[in-house]
C-alpha positions as CSV (number, residue, x, y, z in Angstrom):
1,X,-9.4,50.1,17.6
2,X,-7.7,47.6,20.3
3,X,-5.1,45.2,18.7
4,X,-4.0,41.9,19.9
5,X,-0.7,42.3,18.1
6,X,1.0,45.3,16.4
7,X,4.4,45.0,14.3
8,X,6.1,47.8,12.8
9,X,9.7,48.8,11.3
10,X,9.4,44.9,9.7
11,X,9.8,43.6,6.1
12,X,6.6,41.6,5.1
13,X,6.3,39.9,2.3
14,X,2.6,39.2,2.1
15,X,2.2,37.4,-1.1
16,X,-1.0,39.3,-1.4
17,X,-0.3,40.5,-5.5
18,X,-2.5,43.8,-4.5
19,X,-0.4,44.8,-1.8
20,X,3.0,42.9,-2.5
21,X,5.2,44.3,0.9
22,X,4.5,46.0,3.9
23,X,6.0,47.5,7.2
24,X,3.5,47.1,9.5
25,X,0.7,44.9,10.5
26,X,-2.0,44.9,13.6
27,X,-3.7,41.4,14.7
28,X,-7.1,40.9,16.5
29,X,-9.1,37.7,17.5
30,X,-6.7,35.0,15.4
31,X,-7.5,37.8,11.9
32,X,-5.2,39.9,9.8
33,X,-6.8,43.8,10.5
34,X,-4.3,45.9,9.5
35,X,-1.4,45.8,6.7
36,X,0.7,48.6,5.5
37,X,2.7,50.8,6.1
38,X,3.5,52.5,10.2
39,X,1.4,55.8,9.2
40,X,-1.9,53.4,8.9
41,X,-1.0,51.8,12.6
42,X,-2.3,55.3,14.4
43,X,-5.7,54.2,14.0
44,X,-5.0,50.9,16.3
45,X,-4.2,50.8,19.5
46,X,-2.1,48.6,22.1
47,X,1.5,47.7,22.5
48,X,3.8,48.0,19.3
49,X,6.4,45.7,18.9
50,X,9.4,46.9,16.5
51,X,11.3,44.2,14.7
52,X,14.5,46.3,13.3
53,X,13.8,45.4,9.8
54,X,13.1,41.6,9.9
55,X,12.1,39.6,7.5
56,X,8.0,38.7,7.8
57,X,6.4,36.1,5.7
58,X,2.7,34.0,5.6
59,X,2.6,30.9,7.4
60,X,3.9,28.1,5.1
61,X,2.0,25.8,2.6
62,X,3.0,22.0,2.4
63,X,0.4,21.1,-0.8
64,X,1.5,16.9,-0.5
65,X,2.5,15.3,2.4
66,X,1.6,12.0,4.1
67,X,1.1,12.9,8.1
68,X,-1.1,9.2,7.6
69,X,1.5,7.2,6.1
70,X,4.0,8.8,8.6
71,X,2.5,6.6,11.3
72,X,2.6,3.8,9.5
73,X,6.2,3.9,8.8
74,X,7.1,4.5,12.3
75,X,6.1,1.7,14.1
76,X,7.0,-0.2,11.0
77,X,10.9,-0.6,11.0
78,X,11.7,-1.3,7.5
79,X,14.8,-3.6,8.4
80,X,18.1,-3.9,7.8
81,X,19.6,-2.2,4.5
82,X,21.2,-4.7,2.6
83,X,24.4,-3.5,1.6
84,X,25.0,-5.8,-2.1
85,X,26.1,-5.8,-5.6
86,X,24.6,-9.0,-6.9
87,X,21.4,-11.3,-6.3
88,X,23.3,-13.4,-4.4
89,X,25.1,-11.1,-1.8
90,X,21.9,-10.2,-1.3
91,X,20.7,-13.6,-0.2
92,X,23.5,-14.1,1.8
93,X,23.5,-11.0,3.6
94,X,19.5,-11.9,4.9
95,X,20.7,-15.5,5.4
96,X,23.3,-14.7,7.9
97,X,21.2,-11.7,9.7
98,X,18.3,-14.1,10.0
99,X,20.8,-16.4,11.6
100,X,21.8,-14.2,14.1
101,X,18.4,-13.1,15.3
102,X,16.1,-16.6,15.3
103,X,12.4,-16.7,16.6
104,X,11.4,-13.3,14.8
105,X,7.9,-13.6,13.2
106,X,9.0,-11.2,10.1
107,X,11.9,-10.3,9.3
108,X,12.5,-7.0,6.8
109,X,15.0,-5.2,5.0
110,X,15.4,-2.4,2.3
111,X,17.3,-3.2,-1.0
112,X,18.0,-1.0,-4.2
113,X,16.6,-3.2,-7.3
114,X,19.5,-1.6,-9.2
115,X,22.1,-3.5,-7.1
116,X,21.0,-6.8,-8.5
117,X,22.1,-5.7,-11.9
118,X,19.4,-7.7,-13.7
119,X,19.0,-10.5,-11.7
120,X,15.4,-11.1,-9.7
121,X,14.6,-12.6,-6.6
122,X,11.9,-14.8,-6.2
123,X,10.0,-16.2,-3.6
124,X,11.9,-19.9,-3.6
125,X,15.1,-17.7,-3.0
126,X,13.9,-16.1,0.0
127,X,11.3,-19.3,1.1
128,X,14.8,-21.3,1.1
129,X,16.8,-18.9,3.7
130,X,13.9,-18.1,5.7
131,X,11.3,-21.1,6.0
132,X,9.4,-20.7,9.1
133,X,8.9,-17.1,9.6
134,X,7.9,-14.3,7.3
135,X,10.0,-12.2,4.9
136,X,9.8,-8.8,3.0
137,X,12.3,-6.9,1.1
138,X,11.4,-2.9,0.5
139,X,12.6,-1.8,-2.5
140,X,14.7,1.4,-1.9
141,X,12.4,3.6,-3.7
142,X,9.9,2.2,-1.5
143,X,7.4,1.2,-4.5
144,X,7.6,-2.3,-4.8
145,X,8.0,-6.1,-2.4
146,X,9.6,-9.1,-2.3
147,X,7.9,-11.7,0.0
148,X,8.4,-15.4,0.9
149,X,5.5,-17.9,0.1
150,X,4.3,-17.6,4.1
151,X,3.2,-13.4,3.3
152,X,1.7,-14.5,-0.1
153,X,-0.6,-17.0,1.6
154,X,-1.5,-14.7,4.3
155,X,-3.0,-12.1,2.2
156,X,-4.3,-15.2,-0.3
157,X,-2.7,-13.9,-3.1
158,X,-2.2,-17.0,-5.7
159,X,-1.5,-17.8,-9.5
160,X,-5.1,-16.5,-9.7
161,X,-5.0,-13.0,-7.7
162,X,-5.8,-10.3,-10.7
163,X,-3.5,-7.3,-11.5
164,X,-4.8,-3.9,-9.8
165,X,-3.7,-2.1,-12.9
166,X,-1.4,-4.0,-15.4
167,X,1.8,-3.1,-16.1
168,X,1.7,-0.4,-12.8
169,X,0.4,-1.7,-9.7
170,X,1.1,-5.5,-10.3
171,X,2.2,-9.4,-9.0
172,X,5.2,-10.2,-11.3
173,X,4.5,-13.5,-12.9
174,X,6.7,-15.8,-14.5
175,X,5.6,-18.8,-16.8
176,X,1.9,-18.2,-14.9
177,X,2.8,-18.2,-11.7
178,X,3.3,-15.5,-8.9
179,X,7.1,-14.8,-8.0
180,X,6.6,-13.1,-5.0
181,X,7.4,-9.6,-6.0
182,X,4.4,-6.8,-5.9
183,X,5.1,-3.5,-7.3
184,X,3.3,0.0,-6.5
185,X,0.1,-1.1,-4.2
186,X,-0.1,-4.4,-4.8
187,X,2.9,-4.6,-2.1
188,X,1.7,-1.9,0.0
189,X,-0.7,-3.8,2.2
190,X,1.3,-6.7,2.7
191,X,4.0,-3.9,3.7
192,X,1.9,-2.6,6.9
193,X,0.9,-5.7,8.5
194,X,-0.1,-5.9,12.4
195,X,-0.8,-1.8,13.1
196,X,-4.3,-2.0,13.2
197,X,-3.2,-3.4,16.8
198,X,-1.5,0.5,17.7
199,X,-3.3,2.4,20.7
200,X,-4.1,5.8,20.5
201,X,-1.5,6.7,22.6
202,X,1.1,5.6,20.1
203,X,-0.6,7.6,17.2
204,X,-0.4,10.1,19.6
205,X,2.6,10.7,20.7
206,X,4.0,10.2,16.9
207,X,1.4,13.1,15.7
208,X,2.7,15.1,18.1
209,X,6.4,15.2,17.0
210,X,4.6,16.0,13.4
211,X,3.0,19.3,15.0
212,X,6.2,20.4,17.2
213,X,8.3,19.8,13.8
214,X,4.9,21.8,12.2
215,X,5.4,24.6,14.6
216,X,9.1,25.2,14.6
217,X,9.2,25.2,11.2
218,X,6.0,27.6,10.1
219,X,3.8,25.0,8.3
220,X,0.7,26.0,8.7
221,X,-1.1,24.4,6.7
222,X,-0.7,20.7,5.2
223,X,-2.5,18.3,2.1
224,X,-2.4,15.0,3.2
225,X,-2.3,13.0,0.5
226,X,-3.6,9.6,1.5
227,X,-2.3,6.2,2.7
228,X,-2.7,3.6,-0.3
229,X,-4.0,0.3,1.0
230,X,-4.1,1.6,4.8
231,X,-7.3,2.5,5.1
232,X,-8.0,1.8,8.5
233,X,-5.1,3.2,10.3
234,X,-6.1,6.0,7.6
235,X,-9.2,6.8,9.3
236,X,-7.9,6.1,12.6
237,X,-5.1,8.7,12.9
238,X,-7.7,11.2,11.5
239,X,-10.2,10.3,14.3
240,X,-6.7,11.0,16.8
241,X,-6.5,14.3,14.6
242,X,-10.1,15.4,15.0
243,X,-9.4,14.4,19.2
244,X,-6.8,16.8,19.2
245,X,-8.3,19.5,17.3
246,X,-11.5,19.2,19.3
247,X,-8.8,19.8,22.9
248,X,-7.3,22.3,20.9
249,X,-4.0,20.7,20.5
250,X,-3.9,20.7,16.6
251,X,-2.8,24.2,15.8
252,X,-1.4,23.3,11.8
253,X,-4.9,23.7,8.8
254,X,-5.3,19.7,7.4
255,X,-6.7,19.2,4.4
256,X,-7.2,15.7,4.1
257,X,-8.1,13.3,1.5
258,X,-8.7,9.4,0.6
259,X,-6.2,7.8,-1.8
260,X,-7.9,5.1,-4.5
261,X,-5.1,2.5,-5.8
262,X,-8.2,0.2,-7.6
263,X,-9.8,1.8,-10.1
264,X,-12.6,-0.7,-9.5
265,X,-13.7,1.0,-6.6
266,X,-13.9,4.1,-7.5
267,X,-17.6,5.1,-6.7
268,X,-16.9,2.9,-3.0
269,X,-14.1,5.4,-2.2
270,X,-15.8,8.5,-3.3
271,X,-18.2,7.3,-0.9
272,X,-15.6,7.2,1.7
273,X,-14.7,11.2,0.6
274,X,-18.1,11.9,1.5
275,X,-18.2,10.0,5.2
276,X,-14.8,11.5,5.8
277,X,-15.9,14.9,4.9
278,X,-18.7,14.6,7.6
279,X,-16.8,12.6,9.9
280,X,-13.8,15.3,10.0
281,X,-15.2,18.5,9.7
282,X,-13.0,20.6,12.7
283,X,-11.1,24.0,12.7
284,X,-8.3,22.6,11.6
285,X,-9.3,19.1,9.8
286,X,-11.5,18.8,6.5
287,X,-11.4,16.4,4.0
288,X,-12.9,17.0,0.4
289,X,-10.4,15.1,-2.0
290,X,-10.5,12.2,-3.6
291,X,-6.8,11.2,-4.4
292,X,-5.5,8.8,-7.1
293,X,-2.0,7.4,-7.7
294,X,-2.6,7.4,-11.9
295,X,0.8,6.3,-11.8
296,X,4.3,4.9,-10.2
297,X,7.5,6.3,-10.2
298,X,10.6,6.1,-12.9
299,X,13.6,4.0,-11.4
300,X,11.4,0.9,-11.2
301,X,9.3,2.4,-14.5
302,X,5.9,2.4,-13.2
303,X,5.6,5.9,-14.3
304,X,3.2,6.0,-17.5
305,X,5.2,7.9,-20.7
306,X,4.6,9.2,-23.6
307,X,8.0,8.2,-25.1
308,X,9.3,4.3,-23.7
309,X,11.9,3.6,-21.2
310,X,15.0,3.9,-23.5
311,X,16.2,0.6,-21.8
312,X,13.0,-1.5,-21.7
313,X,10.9,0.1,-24.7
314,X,8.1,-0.1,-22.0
315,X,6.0,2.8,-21.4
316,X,4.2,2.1,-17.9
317,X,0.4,2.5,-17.3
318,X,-1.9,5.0,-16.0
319,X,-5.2,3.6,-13.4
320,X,-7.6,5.3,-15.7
321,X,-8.0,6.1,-19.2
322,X,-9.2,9.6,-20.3
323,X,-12.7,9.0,-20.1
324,X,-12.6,7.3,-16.8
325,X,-10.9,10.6,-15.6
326,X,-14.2,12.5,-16.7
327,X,-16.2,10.6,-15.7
328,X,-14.6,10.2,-12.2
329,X,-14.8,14.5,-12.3
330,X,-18.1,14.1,-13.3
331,X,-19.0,12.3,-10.0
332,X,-16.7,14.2,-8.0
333,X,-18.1,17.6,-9.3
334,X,-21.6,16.6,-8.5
335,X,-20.6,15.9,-4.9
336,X,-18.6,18.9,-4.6
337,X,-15.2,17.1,-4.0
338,X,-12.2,17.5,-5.8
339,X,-9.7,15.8,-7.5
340,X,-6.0,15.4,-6.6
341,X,-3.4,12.7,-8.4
342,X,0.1,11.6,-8.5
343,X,1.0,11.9,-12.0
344,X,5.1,11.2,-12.1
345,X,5.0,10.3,-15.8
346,X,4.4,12.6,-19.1
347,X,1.6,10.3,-19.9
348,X,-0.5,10.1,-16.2
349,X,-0.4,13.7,-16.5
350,X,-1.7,14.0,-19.8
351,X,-4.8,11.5,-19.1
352,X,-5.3,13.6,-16.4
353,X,-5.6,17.0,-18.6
354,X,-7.4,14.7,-21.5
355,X,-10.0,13.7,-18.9
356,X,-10.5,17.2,-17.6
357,X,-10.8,19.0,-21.1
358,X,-13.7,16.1,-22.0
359,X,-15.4,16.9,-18.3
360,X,-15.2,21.0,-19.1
361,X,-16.4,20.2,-22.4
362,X,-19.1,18.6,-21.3
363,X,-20.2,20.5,-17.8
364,X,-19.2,24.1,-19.2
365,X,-19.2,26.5,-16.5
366,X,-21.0,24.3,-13.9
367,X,-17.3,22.5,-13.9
368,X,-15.7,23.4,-10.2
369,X,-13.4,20.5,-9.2
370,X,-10.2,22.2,-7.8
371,X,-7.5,19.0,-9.6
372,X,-4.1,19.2,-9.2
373,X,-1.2,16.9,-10.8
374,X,1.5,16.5,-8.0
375,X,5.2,15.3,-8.6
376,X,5.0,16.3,-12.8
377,X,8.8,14.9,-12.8
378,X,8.6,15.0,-16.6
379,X,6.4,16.4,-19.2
380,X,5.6,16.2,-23.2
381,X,6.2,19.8,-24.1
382,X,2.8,19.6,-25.5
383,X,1.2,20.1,-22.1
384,X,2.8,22.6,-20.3
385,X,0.3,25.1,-21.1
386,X,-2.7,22.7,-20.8
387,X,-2.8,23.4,-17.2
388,X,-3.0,27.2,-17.4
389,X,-5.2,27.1,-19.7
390,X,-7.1,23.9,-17.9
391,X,-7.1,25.7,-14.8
392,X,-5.3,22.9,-13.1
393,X,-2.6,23.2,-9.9
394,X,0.6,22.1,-11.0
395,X,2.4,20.8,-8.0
396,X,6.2,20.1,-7.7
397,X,8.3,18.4,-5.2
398,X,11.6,21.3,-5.0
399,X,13.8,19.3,-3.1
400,X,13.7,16.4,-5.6
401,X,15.2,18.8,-8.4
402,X,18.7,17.8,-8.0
403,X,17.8,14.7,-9.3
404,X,17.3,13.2,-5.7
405,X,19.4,10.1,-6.2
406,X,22.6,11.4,-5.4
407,X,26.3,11.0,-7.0
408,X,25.1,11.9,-10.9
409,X,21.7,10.9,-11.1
410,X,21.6,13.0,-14.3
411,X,23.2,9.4,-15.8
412,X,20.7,7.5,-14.0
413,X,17.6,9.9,-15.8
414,X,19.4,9.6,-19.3
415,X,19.7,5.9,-18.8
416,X,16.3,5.6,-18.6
417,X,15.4,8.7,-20.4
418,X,17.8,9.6,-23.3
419,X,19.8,12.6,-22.7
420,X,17.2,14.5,-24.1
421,X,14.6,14.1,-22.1
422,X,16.3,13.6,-18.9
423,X,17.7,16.9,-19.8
424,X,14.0,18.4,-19.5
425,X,12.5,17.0,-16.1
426,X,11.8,18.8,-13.4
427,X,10.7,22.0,-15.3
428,X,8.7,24.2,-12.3
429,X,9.8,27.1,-14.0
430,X,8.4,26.1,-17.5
431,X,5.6,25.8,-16.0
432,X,5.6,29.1,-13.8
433,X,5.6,30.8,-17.2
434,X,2.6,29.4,-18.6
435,X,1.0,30.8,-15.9
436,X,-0.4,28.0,-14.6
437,X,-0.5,27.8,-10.5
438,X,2.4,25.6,-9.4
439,X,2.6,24.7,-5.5
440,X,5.1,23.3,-3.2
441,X,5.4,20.0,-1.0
442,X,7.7,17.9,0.2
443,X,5.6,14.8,0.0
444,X,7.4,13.1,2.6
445,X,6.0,9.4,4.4
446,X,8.8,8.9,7.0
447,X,8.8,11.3,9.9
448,X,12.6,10.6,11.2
449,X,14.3,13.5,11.9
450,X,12.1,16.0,9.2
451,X,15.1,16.9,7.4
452,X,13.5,16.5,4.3
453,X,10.4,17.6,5.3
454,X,12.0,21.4,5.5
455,X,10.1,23.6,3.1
456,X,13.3,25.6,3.3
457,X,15.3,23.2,1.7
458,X,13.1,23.0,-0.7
459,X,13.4,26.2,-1.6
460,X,16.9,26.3,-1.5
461,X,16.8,23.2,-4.1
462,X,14.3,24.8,-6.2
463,X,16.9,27.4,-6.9
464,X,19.9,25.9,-7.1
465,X,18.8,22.3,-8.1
466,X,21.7,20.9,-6.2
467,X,22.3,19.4,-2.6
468,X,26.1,20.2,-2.1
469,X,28.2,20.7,0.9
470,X,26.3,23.8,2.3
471,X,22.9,22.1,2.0
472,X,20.9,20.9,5.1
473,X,20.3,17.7,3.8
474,X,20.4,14.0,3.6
475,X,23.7,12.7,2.6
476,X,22.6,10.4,0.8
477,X,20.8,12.3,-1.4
478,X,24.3,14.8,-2.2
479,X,25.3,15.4,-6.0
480,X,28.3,16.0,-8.4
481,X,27.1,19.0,-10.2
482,X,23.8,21.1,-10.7
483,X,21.2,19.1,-12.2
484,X,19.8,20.9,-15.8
485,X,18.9,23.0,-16.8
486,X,19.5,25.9,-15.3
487,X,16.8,27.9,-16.9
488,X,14.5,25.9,-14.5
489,X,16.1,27.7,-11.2
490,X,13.2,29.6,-9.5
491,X,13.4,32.9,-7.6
492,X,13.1,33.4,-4.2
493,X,9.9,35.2,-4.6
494,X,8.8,32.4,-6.9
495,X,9.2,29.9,-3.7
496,X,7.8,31.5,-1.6
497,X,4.6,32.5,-3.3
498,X,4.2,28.9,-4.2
499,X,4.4,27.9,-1.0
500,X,2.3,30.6,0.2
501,X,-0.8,32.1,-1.6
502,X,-0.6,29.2,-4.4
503,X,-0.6,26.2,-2.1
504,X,-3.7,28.1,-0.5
505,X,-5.5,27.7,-4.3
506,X,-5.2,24.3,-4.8
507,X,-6.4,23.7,-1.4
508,X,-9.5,26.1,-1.5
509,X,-8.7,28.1,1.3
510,X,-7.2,31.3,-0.4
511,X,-10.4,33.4,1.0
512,X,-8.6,32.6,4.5
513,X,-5.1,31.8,4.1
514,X,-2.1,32.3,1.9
515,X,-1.1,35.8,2.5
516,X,-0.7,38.7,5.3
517,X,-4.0,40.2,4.0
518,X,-6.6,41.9,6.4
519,X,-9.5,39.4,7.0
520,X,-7.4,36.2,6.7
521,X,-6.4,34.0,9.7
522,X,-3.3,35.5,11.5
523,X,-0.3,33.2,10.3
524,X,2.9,34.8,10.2
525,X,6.6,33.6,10.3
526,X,9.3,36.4,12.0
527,X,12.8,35.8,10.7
528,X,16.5,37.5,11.6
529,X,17.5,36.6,7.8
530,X,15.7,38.8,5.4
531,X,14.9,35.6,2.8
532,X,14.9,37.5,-0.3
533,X,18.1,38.5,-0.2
534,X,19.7,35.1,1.8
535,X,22.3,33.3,-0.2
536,X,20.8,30.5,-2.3
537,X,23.2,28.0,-1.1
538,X,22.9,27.1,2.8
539,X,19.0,28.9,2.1
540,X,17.9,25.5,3.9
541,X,19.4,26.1,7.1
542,X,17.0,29.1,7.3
543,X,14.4,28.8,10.4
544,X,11.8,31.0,11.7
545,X,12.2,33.0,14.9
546,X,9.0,33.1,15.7
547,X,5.9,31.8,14.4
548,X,2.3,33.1,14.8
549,X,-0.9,30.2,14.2
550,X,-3.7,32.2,14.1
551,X,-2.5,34.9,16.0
552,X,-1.1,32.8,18.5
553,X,2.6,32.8,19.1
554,X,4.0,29.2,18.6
555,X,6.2,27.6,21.7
């Protein structure tokens, strides 16, 4: 038979469990026809390439990104950092940048909530150093607002304005009133103001830094997980997507979704899974998902626990309870869409396995929504083996497990935590064990310079559980010591089946994708390093030599 392509004397790892490694492989028409060993290769026939040994691997798996949100954040400079250690150096440090740059119509800038040390601002403190323009404060984490009275009555939120979900996505209130700061999505649309007015060309030309990164770095394959409150700009970049796909200019697999952030309209956006799953239905762009932040994040304690803060005694919330999860499944599985959710907290997690257990229950075997719980950045030890047993994708963030903060963000965790429990976050290889099917991603929303959008740092962070002076990472982000435990450091072939043939599962694709299989589409990563025996530390600055979409070699 005539090949296409045909690779011998290579190392491939083809995260295919029935045929583990190979030596060989033959391509033809974009498909997988041959993998083995060189003896099989004499019933092929074109030119042989021999690789010397190198390292071969499937194209990789991101299972949550934001390629939406990416936009966004582009053409929305988040401002000036505010570099503080009290409410009041704060304050002054906008005062006197406002000063020097007058006639802006919004002015922004990013500040850590922890650098107030208690103290809040409210929207008389900012309405008094900036009167007659706009004004937003980011929080670092990026999950919650500050705004001046002039943003407030744009969007028309008042005293009145009800809570998306109390106690997570919420307008802080004091004595009645609103104070100007919005946490989770309740801050998110007044965040993205004025890009509705972006031409395609601009989406453009930012998408396409996204599939040259793509390319060079052998993602094949993506989950977009949604922009909360942009729905238009949303739907917009997919329509760019689709345009590119349809010139074939969109080599990297999208799996898209729609994000819900108000659980009271939930049957209006499973409406909008369905019209997206018509609208976007290319080679490389689907959309079956119906995503759902069920909770926030831990430094501002949105995340929804089992066990309080050990600071505030609070315990966060999750957007629905138990039976609202089944019965959102229920609807879901009747459609044929699945289910995806950001569940940081031990208790978003759990709702999320409560609800699926009372939708099995009651659907039995006619139960086939693909759910997945992504970030999992600490868990009740009374779940971990739900999800095996639940059949639910358990997907971690790698790059995050060195605690992500930087300096000793172990004493942040405990803090917030308690020794002990701070002592058991991140816990991918836990999980691994139960047998459950954990994925990879690096859930990125700024596209920058895609440092941290590297699925080899992730890996290299998923086994070491450190960013130290060897790592290819953000500064920023660098730490003391190891973050525990150490019985949570993954293998090599751990990281890369999770980014390979697991990532495929949760997104439904695995009948096409995943592995170097014969049938499957023809994506395939050449290396000079052989990765399962690269040194842990450094593993980041890994790259791929050449990379193959479909049985097309990638410039």
């Amino acid at each position: 038979m005539k090949a296409d392509i045909i690779i011998k004397n290579a190392k491939i790892f083809t995260a295919d469990g029935a045929n583990p490694m190979a030596t060989a492989l033959a391509v033809k028409d974009g498909k997988f026809i041959y993998v083995g060993d060189e003896a099989g290769l004499a019933d092929y026939e074109g030119e042989v390439t021999d690789l010397g040994g190198k390292f071969v691997m499937p194209g990789i798996i991101d299972s949550h990104v934001h390629v939406t949100t990416g936009i966004g954040f582009t053409y929305m400079d988040p401002g000036e950092y505010i570099l503080c250690s009290s409410k009041q150096e704060a304050l002054d440090f906008m005062a006197a940048n406002i000063k020097d740059n007058p006639g802006q119509r919004r002015y922004r800038f990013i500040l850590e909530r922890k650098n107030l040390h208690g103290e809040d601002i409210v929207k008389e403190d900012l309405d008094a150093i900036c009167p007659d323009a706009e004004l937003l404060i980011l929080e670092g984490e990026g999950h919650s607002v500050w705004v001046n009275s002039r943003i407030l009555a744009m969007h028309g939120i008042t005293d009145a304005t009800p809570d998306m979900v109390p106690e997570l996505s919420y307008y802080v209130r004091k004595d009645g009133h609103v104070t100007g700061n919005a946490f989770e999505s309740s801050g998110w649309n007044m965040l993205f103001d004025g890009l509705e007015e972006l031409s395609d060309e601009q989406i453009d030309v930012v998408l396409q830094q996204w599939i040259d990164y793509s390319k060079k770095a052998g993602v094949s394959a993506v989950f977009d997980a949604g922009y909360p409150e942009g729905e238009a700009l949303h739907e917009r970049v997919y329509e760019r997507l689709r345009e590119l796909d349809l010139q074939g200019r969109l080599p990297v697999y999208i799996d898209g979704s729609f994000a819900l952030t108000n659980p009271r309209r939930t049957r209006e956006v499973i409406e909008h899974v369905k019209r997206f799953r018509s609208k976007f239905d290319t080679e490389h762009l689907k959309v079956h998902t119906f995503k759902v932040f069920m909770d926030g994040t831990l430094r501002i304690e949105t995340a929804a626990q089992v066990t309080p803060y050990v600071d505030t005694h609070k315990r966060g919330a999750t957007t629905y309870s138990k039976e609202e999860v089944a019965e959102v499944l229920k609807m879901l599985n009747a459609e044929g869409l699945d289910f995806h959710a950001h569940t940081v907290g031990e208790q978003a997690s759990r709702t999320v396995l409560d609800g699926v257990e009372l939708a099995r229950k009651e659907l039995g075997d006619a139960f086939r929504v693909r759910v997945t719980c992504a970030h999992l950045e600490i868990q009740d030890d009374a779940d971990m083996e739900r999800f095996a047993r639940l059949g639910v994708n358990a997907n971690y963030t790698p790059w995050w497990h060195s605690g992500c903060t930087g300096g000793n963000p172990y004493a942040l965790w405990c803090s917030l935590l308690g020794e002990e429990r701070a002592g058991k976050m991140y816990r991918s290889k836990t999980m691994w064990n139960t047998g459950a099917n954990v994925t990879w991603s690096s859930d990125n929303i700024v596209f920058g310079d895609f440092t941290t959008w590297s699925p080899y740092l992730g890996m290299e962070i998923g086994m070491t559980r450190f960013i130290g002076p060897d790592t290819l990472g953000p500064e920023i982000a660098k730490v003391e010591k190891e973050f525990p435990s150490p019985k949570e450091k993954m293998s090599v072939e751990e990281m890369l089946l999770g980014y390979t043939i697991n990532g495929a599962r949760q997104l439904g694709i695995e009948d096409t994708k995943g592995s170097i299989t014969a049938g499957k589409d023809a994506d395939f990563l050449v290396f000079d390093a052989d990765l399962l025996t690269a040194e842990h530390s450094g593993f980041g600055r890994n790259k791929p030599q050449q990379v193959y979409f479909g049985g097309k070699k990638m410039d």
